[in-house]
N, C-alpha and C positions, 0 to 999 in steps of 0.2 A: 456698427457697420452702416454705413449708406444706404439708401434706398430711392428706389426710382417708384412712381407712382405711374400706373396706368388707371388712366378714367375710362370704366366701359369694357365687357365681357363676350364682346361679339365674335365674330371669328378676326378681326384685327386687334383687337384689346386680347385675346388671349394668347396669337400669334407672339405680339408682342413682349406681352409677360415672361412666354415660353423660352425667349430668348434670352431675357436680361437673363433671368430665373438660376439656365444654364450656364452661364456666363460668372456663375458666383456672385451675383447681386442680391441684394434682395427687393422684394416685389409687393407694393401694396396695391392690390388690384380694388379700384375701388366700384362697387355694381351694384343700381338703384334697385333690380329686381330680389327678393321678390316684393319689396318694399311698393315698388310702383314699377307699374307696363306701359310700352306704348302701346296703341290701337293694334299693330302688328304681330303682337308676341301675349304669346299662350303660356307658355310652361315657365317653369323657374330657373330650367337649364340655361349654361352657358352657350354662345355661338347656336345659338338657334336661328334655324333655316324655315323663313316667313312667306318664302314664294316657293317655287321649285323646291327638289329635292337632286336634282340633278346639279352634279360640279361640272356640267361641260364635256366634252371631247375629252377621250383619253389617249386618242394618236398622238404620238410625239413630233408627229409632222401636220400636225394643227398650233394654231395658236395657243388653244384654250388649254392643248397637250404637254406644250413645250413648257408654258405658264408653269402647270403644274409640277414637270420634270423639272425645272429648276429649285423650284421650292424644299423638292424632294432634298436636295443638294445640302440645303441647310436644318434638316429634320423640321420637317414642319409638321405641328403636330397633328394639325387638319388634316393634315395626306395621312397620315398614318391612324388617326381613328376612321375613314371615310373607308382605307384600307382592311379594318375590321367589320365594317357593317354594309360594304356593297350590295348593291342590290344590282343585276341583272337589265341593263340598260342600254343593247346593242352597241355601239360603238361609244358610250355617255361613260363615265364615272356618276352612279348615282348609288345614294346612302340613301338607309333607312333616317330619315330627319333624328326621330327621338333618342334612338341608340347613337346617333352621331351624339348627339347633344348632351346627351349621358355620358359617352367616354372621354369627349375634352374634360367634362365637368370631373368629372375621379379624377382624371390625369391633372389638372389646374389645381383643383384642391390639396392634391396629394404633395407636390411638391413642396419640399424643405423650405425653401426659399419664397416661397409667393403667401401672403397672405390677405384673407379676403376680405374687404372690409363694404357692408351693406347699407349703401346709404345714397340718398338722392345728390347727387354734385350741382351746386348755386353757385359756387365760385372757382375758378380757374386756380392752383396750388403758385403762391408767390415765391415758394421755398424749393431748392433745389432742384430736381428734372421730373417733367410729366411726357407723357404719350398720352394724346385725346385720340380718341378711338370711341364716339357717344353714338356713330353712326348715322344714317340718314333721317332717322325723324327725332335729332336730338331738338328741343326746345326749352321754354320758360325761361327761368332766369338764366340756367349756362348759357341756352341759346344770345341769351341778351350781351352775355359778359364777353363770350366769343365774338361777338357781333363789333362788341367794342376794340376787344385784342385785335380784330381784322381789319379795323380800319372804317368802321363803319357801315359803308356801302361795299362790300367783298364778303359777305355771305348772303347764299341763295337757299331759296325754301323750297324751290320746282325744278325738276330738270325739265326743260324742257327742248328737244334737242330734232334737228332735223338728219335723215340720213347720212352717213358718208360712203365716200364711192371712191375705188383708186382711179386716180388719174389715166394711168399705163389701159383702162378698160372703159373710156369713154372712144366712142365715135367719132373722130373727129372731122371725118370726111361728113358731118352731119349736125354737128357743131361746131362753134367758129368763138376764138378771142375777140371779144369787142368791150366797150365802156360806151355808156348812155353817153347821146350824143357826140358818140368819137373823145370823150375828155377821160383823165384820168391815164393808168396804167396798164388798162388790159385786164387785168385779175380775175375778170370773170369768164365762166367760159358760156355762152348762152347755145342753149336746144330751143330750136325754133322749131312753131306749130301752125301749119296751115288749118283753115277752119275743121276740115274734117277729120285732122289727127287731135284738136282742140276737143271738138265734139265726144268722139269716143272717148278720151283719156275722163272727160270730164262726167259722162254716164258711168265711166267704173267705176270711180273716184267716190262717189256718192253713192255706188250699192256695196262698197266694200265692207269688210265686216271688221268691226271694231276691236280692241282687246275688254274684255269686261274691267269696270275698275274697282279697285277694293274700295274699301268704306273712307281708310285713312286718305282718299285719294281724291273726292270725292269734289271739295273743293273747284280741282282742275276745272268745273263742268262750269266754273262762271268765270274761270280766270282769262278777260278777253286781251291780254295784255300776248297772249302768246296762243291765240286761235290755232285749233289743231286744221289742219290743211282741209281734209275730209268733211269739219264742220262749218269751215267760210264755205266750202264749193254747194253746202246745202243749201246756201241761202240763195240762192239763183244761178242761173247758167255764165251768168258774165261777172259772176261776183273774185272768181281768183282772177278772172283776165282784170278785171283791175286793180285787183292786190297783186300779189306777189307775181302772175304770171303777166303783170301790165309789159306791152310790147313798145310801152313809148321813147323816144329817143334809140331806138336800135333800126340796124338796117340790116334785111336776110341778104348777107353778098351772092345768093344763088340769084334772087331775083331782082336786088335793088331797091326793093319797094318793103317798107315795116311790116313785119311778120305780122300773122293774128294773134297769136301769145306768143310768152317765151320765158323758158324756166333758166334760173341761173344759178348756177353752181359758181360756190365762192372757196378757194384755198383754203382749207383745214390746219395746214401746217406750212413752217416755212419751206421745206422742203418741194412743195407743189405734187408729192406724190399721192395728196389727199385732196377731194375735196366734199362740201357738201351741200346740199338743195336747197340752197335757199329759201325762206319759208314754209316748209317741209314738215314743220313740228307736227306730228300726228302722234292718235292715238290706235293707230290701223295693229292689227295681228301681222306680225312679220314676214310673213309665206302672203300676206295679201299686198302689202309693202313692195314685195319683191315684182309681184304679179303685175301691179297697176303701174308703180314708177318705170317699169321695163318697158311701157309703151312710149314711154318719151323717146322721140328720137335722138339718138346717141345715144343710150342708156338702155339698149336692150339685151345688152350683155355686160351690161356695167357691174364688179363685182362690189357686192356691199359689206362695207368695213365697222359698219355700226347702224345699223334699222332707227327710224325715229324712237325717243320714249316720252312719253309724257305721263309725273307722276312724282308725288311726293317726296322730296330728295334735297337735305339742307348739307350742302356744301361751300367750303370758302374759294375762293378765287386762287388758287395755289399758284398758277403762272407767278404772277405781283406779292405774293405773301409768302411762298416756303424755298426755301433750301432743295437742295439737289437731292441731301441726305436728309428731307423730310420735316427738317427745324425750321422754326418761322424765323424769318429774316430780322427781325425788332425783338427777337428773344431767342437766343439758341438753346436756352434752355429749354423750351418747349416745343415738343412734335408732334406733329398729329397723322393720323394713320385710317385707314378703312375710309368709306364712303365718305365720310366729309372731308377729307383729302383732296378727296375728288378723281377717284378710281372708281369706275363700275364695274360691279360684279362680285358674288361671293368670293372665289379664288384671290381678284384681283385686290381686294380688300386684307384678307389675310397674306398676301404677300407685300402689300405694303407695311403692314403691323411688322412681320418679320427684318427690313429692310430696321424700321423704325425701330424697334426694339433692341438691334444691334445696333444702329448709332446712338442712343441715348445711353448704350454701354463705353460706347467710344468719347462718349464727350465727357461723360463723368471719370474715364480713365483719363482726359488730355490726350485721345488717342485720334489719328487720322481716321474720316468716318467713310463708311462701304459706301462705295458708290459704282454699284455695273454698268459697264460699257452698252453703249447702245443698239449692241447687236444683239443683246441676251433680251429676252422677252420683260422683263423686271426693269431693267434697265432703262429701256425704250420706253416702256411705259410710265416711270420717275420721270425721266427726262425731258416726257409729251406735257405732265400734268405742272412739273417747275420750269417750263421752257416761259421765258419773258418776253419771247417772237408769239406768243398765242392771244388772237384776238379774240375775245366773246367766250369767252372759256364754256366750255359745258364738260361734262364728266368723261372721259374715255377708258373703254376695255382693250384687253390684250386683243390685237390683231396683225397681223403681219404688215399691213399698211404702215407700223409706226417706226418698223426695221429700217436703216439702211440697206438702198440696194445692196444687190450680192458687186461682185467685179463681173464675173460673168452673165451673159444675160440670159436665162433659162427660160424660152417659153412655154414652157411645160408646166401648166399651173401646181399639178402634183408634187413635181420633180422640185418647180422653184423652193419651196415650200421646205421641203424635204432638204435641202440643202441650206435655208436659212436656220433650221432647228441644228443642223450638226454644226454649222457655225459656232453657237451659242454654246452648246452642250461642249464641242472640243474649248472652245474659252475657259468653262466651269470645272473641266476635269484638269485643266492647266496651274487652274488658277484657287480653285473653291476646295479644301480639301475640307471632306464631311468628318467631322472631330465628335459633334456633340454626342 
């Protein structure tokens, strides 16, 4: 019988497996642990959880919810051990880590079909179908050999990523379309700052409190190629107004005359229903994020679609490199899945593995491969990371920003919301019959 290889036992490599697994394949899962660790990871178990213990929102009229309510669709095995070891997390889905990490591991082990083979991966399988699933701090030689598969220059070792914001929640009576010196297309949208909205923004800015970094992480702290916003504005009072927040070439049409700064926000997607802050890369706590960027004017009830992160994270360029259904375009033989895909987020990780795991059942059968519609949360999010309209690629999680609007226009933030998830869900119940 055939066999599909998954490199890597994360919560994507084991989604994946879980798939083929059931599918009547068989599964060589191949995991360098406990042979070797990265800096990240403690235990021997499978799908081990290195930051939080928390999977997110469990409403189904969230993002992080719907995410997971899909998943559910296709037995994923991550919903159903997290299922067993909840832990008591107000409105969160949160697991005890170890006991999560222990019940994929029996479950993965256990099955008929999957076999596990312990060993550090140096090269990319020439033979037959792989799932890469090695994660965000994969390195050394795979990193190298992938490095090569991508094309060279199309993998990244840093995420490093500035805010997004929906469009539909900027100010616009307070922001205005313009391009430096009137040239160009318009595409930016600029928040102009008079000295004393400059002044305050830039006292917060520099007492704001930071997120701690881990050790693997640590790097960042010289990497000046992508300054976190927070640490240029330490270096004097007018040091962002001549980086990123320089007012040159723009004119405030309130007054006529060049603003004293001016922050700009650049299209995230083609759609324009995203955009995000230009320059923005920070390493600020999120709740401080929200705090300080909300004094810009037009953005102080801007809804945030992704907080800056900056932090250890080797990812490929997937826009330019993969498939819809997750195969690299110069190999369809091979897919890759979880964090170097280039999905953030535990969830969104293991439901990429899932997606992947079923098309590399589909290609080895000569079968048409799953591809969801843009309105299901999975879908939308495949579609953000393989869209070839995407400039400057950085990693994105499930948010509602990445949906098609509704037909109707709901302002009801609640309500909208609540009504993009039954979208999706009556799709899934139409379309996805849960078999496995």
């Amino acid at each position: 019988m055939k066999e599909i290889k998954v490199l890597g036992a994360g919560l994507a490599g084991c989604e994946a497996a879980w798939q083929i697994a059931n599918r009547g394949i068989k599964v060589r899962l191949i995991e360098m642990k406990p042979l070797k660790k990265t800096p990240a990871h403690k235990s021997d178990g499978f799908a081990e959880l290195v930051c939080s213990n928390s999977l997110k929102a469990a409403r189904i009229d969230s993002a992080a919810g719907l995410l997971k309510e899909e998943m559910r669709r296709f037995n994923s095995v991550c919903l159903d051990a997290a299922a067993e070891c909840s832990v008591a997390a107000g409105g969160a889905l949160a697991v005890d880590r170890d006991i999560f990490s222990s019940l994929i591991t029996e479950k993965i082990k256990a099955h008929p079909n999957i076999e596990i083979e312990n060993r550090v991966v140096t090269e990319i399988p020439d033979d037959g179908i792989t799932v890469i699933a090695t994660g965000p701090l994969t390195d050394g030689e795979l990193a190298e050999k992938i490095k090569e598969l991508s094309g060279g220059e199309n993998l990244s070792f840093y995420d490093a990523a500035a805010p997004i914001v929906t469009a539909e929640s900027i100010d616009m009576s307070k922001a205005f379309y313009a391009s430096r010196y009137d040239k160009g297309t318009d595409d930016y949208i600029n928040c102009y700052m008079n000295k004393e909205e400059y002044t305050s923004f830039h006292k917060e800015l520099v007492n704001a409190e930071s997120a701690p970094l881990k050790e693997f992480d640590k790097p960042l702290t010289v990497y000046e190629g992508c300054m976190p916003i927070e640490v240029l504005a330490k270096r004097g009072e007018d040091s962002i107004r001549f980086g990123p927040l320089k007012p040159v070439g723009l004119k405030d049409p309130r007054t006529g005359h060049r603003p004293w700064a001016a922050v700009q926000l650049r299209r995230e997607n083609a759609e324009g229903s995203l955009f995000n802050i230009v320059g923005f890369q920070t390493n600020l706590k999120f709740p401080e994020q929200k705090r300080v960027f909300s004094m810009i004017p037009g953005l102080e009830n801007a809804e945030f679609m992704r907080y800056g992160v900056m932090h250890r994270n080797t990812f490929i360029n997937s826009p330019k490199l993969l498939n819809r259904d997750l195969s690299l375009k110069k190999n369809k033989n091979i897919f890759f899945a979880g964090q170097i895909s280039g999905v953030e987020g535990y969830m969104e990780s293991a439901a990429s593995g899932i997606i992947a795991g079923i098309n590399a059942v589909a290609r080895l059968r000569d079968e048409e491969p799953t591809v969801l519609p843009d309105i299901s949360m999975i879908g939308a999010l495949l579609g953000y990371i393989t869209d070839e309209r995407v400039e400057k690629f950085q990693p994105m999680g499930a948010n509602f920003g990445i949906l098609p609007a509704l037909t109707e226009k709901i302002k009801d933030k609640k309500e909208r919301y609540a009504a993009l998830s039954n979208r999706s869900l009556e799709w899934f119940s139409a379309n996805i019959k849960k078999e496995l």
